[in-house]
C-alpha positions as CSV (number, residue, x, y, z in Angstrom):
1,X,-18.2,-4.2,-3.3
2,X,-15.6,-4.6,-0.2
3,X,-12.4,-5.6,-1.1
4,X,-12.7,-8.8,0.8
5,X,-15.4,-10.2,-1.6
6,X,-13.6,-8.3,-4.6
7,X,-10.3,-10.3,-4.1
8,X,-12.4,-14.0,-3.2
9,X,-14.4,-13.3,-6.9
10,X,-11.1,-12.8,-8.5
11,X,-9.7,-15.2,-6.8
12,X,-12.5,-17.6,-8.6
13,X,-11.8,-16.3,-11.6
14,X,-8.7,-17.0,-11.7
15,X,-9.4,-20.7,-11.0
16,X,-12.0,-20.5,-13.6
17,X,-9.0,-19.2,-16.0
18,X,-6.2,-21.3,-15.4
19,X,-4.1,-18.0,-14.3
20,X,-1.9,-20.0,-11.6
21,X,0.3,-17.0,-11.1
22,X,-2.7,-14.5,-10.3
23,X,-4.8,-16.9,-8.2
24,X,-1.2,-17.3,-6.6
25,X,-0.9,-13.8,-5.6
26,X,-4.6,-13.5,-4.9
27,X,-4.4,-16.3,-2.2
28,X,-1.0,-15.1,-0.6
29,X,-3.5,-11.5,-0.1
30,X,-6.5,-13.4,1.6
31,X,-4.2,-15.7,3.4
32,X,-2.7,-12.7,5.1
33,X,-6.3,-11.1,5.5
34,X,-7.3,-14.4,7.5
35,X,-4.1,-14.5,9.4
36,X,-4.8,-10.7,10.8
37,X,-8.0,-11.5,11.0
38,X,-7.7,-14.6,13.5
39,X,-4.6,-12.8,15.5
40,X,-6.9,-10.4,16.3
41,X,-10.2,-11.6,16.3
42,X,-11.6,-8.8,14.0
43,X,-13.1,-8.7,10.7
44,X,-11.0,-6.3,8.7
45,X,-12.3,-3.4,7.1
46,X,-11.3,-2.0,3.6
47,X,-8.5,0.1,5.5
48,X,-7.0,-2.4,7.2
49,X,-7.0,-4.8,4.0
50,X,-5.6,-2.2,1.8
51,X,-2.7,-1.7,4.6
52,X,-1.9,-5.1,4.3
53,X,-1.7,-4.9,0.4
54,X,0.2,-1.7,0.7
55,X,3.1,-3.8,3.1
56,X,2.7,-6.9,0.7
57,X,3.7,-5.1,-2.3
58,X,6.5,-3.2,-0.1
59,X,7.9,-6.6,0.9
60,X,7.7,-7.8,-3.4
61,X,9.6,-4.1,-3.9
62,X,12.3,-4.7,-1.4
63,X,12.8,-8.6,-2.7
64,X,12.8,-7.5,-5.9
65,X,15.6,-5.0,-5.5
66,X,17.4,-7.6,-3.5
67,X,17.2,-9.9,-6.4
68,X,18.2,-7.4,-9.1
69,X,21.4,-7.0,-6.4
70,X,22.0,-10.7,-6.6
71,X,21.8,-10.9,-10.8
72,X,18.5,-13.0,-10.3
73,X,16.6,-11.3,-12.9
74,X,13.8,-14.4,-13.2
75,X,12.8,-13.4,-10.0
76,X,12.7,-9.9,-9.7
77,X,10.4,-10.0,-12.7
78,X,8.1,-12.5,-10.7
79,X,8.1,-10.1,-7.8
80,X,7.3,-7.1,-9.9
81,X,4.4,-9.0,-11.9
82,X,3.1,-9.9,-8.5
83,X,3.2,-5.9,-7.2
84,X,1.0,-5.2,-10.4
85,X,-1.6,-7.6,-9.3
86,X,-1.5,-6.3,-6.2
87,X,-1.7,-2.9,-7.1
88,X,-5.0,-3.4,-9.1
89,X,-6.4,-3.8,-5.7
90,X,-5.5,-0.3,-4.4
91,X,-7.6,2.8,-5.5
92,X,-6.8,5.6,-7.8
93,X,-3.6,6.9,-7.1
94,X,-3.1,11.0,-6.4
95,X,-1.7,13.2,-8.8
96,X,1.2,15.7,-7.6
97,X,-1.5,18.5,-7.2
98,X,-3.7,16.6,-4.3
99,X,-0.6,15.4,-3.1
100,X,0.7,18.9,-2.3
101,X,-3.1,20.3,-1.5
102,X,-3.0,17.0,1.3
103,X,0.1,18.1,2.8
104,X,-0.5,21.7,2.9
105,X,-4.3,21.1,4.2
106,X,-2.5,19.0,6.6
107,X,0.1,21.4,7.8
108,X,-2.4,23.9,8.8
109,X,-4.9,21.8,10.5
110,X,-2.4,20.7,12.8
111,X,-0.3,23.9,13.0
112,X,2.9,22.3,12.8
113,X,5.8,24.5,12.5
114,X,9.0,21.8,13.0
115,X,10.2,18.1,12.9
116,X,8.4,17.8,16.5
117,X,4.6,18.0,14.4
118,X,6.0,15.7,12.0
119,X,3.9,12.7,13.7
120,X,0.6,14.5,13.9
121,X,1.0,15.7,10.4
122,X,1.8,12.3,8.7
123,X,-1.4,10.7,10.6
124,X,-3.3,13.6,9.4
125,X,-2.3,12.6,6.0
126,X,-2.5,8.8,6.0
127,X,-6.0,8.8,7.0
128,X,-7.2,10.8,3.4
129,X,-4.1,9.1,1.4
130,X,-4.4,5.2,2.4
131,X,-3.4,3.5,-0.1
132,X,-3.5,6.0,-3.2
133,X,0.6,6.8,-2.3
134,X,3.6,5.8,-1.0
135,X,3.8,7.2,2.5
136,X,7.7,7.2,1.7
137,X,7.0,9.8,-0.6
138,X,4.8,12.1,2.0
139,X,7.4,11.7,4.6
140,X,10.0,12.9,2.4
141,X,8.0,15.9,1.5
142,X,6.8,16.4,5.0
143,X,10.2,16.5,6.4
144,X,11.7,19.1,3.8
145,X,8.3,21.3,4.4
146,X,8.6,21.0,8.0
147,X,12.6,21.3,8.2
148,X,12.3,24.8,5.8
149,X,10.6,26.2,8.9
């Protein structure tokens, strides 16, 4: 099932339920869906959608954080219940292992040997990991492979 129909079912559901925070999240998702979608007069594809979750849950991260700074624990814990709704939307994460495998199978196909091929080997990498791991994460281990050399 695309993920476009998956989150307009849930998003039923919900109302079916009475889960006001869920459906809340669930419409803030499509309602940013529709607004790419009529910016750029595309129908997204299960890539695009999950990149949009992927920023959405970013933005809840980054608010949280912020609200934790400001001793607003109420709504830091909203934020964070919000990012695990949104995370049921993205697939499977990857463990360590296909992490590393991604990166390495990466680094070779591009030949990259320094910070210059750092580009090329992060687009390399988003492409297989959309959405299965924080890119923050790859960069980090892309830099220190690709500084070692």
């Amino acid at each position: 099932m695309p993920l476009k129909a998956r989150l307009t079912e849930d998003m039923k559901q919900a109302m079916r339920a009475g889960d006001k925070p869920r459906l809340a999240v669930i419409r803030m998702g499509l309602a940013a869906i529709k607004q790419r979608e009529v910016d750029e007069r595309i129908e997204l594809d299960d890539a695009q959608i999950l990149s949009i979750i992927e920023k959405m849950i970013k933005q809840r991260r980054e608010s949280a954080s912020q609200f934790r700074a400001g001793n607003r624990e109420d709504l830091a814990e909203r934020e964070d219940s919000e990012i695990i709704v949104l995370q049921s939307y993205l697939p499977e994460p990857l463990s360590e292992a296909a992490i590393e495998t991604l990166i390495e199978d990466a680094l070779q196909t591009t030949g990259a040997t320094s910070m210059r091929d750092m580009g090329k080997v992060m687009a390399e990498v988003r492409a297989a990991a959309q959405g299965r791991v924080d890119m923050a994460v790859i960069s980090a281990r892309v830099k220190s492979r690709l500084g070692r050399s």
